[in-house]
C-alpha positions as CSV (number, residue, x, y, z in Angstrom):
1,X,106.5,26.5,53.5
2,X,106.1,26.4,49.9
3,X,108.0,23.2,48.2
4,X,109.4,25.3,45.6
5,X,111.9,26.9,48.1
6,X,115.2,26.3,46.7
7,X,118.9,27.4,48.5
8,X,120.8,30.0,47.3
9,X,124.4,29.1,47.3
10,X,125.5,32.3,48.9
11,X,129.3,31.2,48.4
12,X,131.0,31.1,45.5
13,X,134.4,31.4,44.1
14,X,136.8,34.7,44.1
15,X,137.3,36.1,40.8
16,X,140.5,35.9,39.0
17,X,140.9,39.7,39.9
18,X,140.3,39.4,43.2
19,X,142.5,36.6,43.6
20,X,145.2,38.3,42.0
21,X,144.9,41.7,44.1
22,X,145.0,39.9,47.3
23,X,147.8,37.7,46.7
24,X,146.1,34.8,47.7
25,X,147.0,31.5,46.2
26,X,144.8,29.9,43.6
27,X,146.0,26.8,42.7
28,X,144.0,25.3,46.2
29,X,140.7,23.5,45.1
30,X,137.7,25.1,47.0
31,X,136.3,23.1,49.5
32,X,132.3,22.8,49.1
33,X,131.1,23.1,53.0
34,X,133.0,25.8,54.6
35,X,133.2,24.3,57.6
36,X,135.8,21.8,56.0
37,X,137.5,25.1,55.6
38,X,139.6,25.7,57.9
39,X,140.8,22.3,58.3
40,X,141.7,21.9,55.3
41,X,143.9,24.6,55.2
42,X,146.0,23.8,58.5
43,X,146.3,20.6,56.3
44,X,147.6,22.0,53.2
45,X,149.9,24.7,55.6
46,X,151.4,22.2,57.2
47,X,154.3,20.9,55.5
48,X,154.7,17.3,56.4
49,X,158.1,16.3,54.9
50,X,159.9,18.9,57.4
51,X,157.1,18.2,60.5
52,X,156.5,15.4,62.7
53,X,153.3,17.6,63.4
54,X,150.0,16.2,62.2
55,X,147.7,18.3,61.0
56,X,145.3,17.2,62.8
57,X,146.2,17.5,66.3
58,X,147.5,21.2,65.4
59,X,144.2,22.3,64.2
60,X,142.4,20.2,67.5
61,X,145.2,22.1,69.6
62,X,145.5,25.1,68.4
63,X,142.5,26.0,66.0
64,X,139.4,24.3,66.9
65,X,136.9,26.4,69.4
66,X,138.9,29.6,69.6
67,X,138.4,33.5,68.7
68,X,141.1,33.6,66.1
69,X,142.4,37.0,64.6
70,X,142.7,37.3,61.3
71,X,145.2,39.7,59.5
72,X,146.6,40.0,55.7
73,X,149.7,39.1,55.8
74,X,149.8,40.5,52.0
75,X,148.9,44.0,53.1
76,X,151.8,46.1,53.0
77,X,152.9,48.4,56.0
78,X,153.4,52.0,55.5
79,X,156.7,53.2,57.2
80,X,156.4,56.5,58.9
81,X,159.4,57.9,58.6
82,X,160.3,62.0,59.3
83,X,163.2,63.9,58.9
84,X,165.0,66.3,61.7
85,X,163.7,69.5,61.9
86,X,160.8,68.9,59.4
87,X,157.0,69.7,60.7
88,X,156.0,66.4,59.5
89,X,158.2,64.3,62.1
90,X,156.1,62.1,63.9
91,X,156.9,60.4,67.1
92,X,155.8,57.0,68.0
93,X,152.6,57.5,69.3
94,X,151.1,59.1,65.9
95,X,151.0,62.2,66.8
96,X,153.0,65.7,65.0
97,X,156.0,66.7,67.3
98,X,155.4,70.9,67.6
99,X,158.6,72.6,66.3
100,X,160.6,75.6,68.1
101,X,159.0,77.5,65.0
102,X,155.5,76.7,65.5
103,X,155.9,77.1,69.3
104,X,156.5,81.1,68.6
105,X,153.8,81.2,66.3
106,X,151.4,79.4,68.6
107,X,152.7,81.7,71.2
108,X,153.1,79.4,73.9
109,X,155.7,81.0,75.5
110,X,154.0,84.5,75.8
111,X,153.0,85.8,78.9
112,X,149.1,87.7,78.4
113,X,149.0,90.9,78.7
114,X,146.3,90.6,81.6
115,X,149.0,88.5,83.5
116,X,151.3,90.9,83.8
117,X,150.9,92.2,86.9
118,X,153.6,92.5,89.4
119,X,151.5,91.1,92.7
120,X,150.7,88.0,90.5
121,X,154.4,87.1,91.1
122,X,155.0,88.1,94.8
123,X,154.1,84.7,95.3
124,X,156.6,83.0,93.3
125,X,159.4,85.8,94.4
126,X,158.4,83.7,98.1
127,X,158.5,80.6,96.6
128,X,161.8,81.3,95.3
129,X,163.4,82.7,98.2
130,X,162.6,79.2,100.0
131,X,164.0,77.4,97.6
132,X,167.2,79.9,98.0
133,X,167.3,79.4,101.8
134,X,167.1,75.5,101.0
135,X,169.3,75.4,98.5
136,X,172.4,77.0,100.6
137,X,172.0,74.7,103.9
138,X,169.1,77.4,105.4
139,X,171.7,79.0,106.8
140,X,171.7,82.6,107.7
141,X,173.2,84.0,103.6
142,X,175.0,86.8,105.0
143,X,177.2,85.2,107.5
144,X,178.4,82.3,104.9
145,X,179.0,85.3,102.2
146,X,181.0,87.0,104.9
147,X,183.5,83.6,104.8
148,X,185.9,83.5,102.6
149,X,185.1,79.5,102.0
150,X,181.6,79.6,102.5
151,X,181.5,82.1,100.2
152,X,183.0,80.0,97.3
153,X,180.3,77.8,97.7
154,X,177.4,80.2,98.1
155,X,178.3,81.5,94.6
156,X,179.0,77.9,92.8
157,X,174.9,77.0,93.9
158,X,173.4,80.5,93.3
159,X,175.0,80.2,89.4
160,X,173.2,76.7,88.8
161,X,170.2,77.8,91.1
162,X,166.7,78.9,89.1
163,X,166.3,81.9,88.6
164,X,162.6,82.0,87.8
165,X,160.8,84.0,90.6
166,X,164.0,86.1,91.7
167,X,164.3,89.7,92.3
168,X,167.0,91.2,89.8
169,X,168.0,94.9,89.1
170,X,169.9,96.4,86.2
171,X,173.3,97.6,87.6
172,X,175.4,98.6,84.4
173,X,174.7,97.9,81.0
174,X,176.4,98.9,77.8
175,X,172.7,100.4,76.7
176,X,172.1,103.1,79.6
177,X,168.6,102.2,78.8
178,X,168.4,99.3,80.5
179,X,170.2,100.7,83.8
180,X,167.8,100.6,86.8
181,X,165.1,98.4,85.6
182,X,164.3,95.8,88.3
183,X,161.8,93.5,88.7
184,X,161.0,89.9,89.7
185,X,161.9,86.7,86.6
186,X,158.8,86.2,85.1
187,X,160.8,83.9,82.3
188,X,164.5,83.1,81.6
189,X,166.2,81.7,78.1
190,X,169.7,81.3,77.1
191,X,169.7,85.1,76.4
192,X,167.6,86.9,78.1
193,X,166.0,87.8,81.3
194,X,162.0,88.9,81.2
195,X,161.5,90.7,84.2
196,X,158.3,91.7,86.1
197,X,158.4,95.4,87.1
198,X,156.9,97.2,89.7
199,X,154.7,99.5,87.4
200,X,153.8,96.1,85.9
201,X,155.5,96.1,82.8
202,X,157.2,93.3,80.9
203,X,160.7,94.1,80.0
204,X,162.8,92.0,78.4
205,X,166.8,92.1,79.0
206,X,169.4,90.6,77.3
207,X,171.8,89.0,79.5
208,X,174.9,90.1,77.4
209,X,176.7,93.4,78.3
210,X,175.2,93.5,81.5
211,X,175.3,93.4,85.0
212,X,172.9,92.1,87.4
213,X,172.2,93.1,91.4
214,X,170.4,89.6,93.0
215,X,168.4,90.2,95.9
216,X,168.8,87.4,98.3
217,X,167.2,86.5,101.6
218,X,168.7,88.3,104.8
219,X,168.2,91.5,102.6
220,X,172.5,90.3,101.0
221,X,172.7,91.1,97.4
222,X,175.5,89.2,94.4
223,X,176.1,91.0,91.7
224,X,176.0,88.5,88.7
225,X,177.8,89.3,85.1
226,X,175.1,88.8,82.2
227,X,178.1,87.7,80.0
228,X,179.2,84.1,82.0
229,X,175.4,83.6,82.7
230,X,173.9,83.1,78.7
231,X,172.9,79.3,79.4
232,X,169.3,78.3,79.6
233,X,168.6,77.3,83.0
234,X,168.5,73.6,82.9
235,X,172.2,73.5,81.1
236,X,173.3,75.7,83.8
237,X,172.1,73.1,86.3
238,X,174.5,70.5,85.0
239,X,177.3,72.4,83.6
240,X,180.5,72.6,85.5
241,X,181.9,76.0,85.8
242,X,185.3,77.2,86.1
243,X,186.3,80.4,87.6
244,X,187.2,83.0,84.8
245,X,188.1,86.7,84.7
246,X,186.0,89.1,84.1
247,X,186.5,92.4,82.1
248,X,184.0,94.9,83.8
249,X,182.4,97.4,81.7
């Protein structure tokens, strides 16, 4: 090595700037080997008027020979906040919380046009008619429609039960359009019924004005008023209904 190697001094004091920026206080003398560094600053932290703590054992405790991680505590922290019904509400988790609005325009609701075919929802229209048979004791439909009690009953589960998969025809309807279009539920909303025809078609009916034929298991049909049926289906699942006339059209 040649002797006129010198050492660089690669640490040197913060500027006033920097200093000033960070928040850092700058009335503590530097110490000149930095690994008198950090005990001298448990030293200076520890306030002991108020402690019986030495400084000492804190740092040989707590300090010396560990991974520490170290944060500024001068940064500041920028709130998220978001407002109801704005696109720019964000949830916990970071991430943008998709609005009813969006939803349509991202069309997730929408069936393709290549999946409208009627046989692609046989197997749901089975599915459903289990969950039917289930749902009323899997009990033969027509003999506990036939009862006078039973029958009560039958109805106050079929107007909570899903209706996604079931076969439903267009009785009467204040648009004579809309009379005799049956198909199975492909989708159900507080309004409307999208139904599944036979001719594969997707028609949409509104629930208002009209009146439904539901095809049950055991070949029994209920006839089901449009009008005291605009509920989505999970409020309908919950809500408690009381009996109410009924002005047929």
């Amino acid at each position: 090595m040649s002797s006129n190697t010198h050492v660089v001094d690669f640490y040197s004091q913060l500027s006033k700037n920097v200093k000033s920026k960070s928040g850092a206080p700058s009335d503590i003398p530097m110490d000149q080997s930095t690994g008198k560094f950090t005990p001298g600053f448990i030293e200076r932290i520890v306030d002991k008027e108020k402690s019986d703590t030495k400084a000492q054992a804190a740092y040989t405790e707590r300090v010396e020979g560990r991974m520490l991680l170290l944060t500024n505590p001068f940064k500041e922290k920028k709130a998220k906040h978001g407002h109801i019904g704005n696109s720019a509400v964000l949830k916990k988790s970071g991430r943008k919380k998709i609005t009813a609005k969006e939803k349509r325009q991202l069309k997730i609701y929408d069936i393709p046009a290549e999946a409208q075919r009627y046989e692609l929802f046989l197997p749901l229209h089975r599915l459903w008619s289990k969950y039917i048979e289930s749902l009323l004791g899997n009990k033969d439909v027509a003999e506990q429609m036939a009862d006078t009690k039973q029958q009560q009953q039958v109805l106050g589960r079929l107007i909570k039960a899903d209706m996604h998969g079931a076969k439903l025809a267009v009785e009467r309807s204040k648009c004579p359009n809309f009379v005799g279009i049956s198909g199975i539920v492909a989708q159900e909303t507080k309004n409307v019924f999208k139904l599944i025809t036979v001719n594969d078609r997707l028609v949409v009916v509104p629930k208002a004005r009209c009146v439904f034929t539901l095809y049950l298991p055991y070949d029994v049909q209920c006839k089901i008023y449009g009008d005291q049926f605009m509920y989505r289906a999970c409020d309908r699942a919950s809500k408690k209904f009381k009996p109410k006339p009924t002005i047929d059209l």
